[in-house]
C-alpha positions in Angstrom: 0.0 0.0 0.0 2.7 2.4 1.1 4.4 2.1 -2.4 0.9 3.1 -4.1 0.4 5.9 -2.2 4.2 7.3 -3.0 3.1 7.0 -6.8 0.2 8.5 -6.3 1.8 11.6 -4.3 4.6 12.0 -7.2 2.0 11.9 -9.4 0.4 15.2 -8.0 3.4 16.3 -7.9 4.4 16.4 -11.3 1.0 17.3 -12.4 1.1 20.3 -10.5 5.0 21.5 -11.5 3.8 20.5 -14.9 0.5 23.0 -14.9 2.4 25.8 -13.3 5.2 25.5 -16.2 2.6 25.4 -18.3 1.2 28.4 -17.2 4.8 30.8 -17.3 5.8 29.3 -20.6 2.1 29.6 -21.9 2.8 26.1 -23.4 3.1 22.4 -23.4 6.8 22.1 -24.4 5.8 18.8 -25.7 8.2 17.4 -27.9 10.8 19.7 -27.1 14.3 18.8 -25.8 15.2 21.7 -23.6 18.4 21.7 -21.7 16.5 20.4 -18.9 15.1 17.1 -21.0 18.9 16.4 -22.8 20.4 16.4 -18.8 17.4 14.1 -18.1 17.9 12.1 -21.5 21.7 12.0 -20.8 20.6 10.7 -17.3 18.3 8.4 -18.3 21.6 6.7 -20.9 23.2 6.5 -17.5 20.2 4.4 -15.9 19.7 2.0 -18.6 23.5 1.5 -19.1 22.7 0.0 -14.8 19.9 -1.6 -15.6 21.8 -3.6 -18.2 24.6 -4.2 -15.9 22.6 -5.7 -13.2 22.9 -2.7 -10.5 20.5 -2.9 -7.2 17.1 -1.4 -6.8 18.7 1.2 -4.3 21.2 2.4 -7.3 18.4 2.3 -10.1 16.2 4.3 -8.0 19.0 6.7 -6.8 20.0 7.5 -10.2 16.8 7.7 -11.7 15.9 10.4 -9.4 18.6 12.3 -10.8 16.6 12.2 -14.0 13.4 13.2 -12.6 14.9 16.3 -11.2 16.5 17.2 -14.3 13.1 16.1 -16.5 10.9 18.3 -13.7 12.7 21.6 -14.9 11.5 21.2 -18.7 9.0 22.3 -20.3 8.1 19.1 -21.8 5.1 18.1 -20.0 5.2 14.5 -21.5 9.0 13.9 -19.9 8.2 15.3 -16.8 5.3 12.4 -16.8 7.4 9.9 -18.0 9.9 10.7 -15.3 7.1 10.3 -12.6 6.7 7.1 -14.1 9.9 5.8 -13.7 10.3 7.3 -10.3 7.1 5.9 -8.9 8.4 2.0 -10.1 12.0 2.7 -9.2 10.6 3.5 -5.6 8.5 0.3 -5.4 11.2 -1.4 -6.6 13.6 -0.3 -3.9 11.0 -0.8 -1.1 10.9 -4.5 -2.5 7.7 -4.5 -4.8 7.6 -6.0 -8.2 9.4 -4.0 -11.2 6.2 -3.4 -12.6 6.4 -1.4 -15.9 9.7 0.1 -15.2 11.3 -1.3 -18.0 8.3 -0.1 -20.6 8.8 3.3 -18.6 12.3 3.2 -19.4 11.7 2.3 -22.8 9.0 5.2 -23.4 10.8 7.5 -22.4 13.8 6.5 -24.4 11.5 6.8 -26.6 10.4 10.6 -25.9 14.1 11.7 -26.1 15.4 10.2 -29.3 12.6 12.1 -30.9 10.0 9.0 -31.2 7.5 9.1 -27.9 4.1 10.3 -28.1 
């Protein structure tokens, strides 16, 4: 239950940060690669490069936060979601819960930053 309700409060979260970018930059940012997004896309190279290698939940979800701080400062309202999303099943993974859809999260937003998410 507790890793449910940690999603859920990253979820508000992002939502909100999202709106109030939304709001200053009058826009969605969506599809755009902002300094913000590449740190976060660089990042994200970083955390599949671990996942790949093997690395503990504890690292996975230490360095994917790195990534969701980075993705939170764009204006790209679809990373900063798919940076919840990873954050929310790195969490649950490091509190012992089930991968879940972390690596389709990863994947997506792979996805989003070379160019092909949705």
């Amino acid at each position: 239950m507790r890793p449910a309700i940690v999603g859920l409060v990253l979820v508000g979260a992002s939502l909100a940060a999202a709106c109030s970018s939304n709001a200053v930059t009058g826009g969605t940012g969506v599809g755009v690669l902002d300094p913000a997004a590449q740190r976060a896309c660089a990042g994200l190279q970083v955390v599949l490069q671990l996942r790949r290698s093997g690395a503990s939940p504890a690292q996975l979800r230490e360095r994917i936060s790195v990534v969701y701080d980075d993705a939170r400062q764009s204006s790209n309202a679809v990373m900063q979601a798919r940076a919840v999303a990873l954050f929310a099943d790195a969490t649950v993974l490091a509190t012992g819960g089930e991968p879940g859809s972390l690596d389709s999260d990863l994947a997506g937003m792979n996805a989003e930053c070379s160019g092909h998410g949705a």
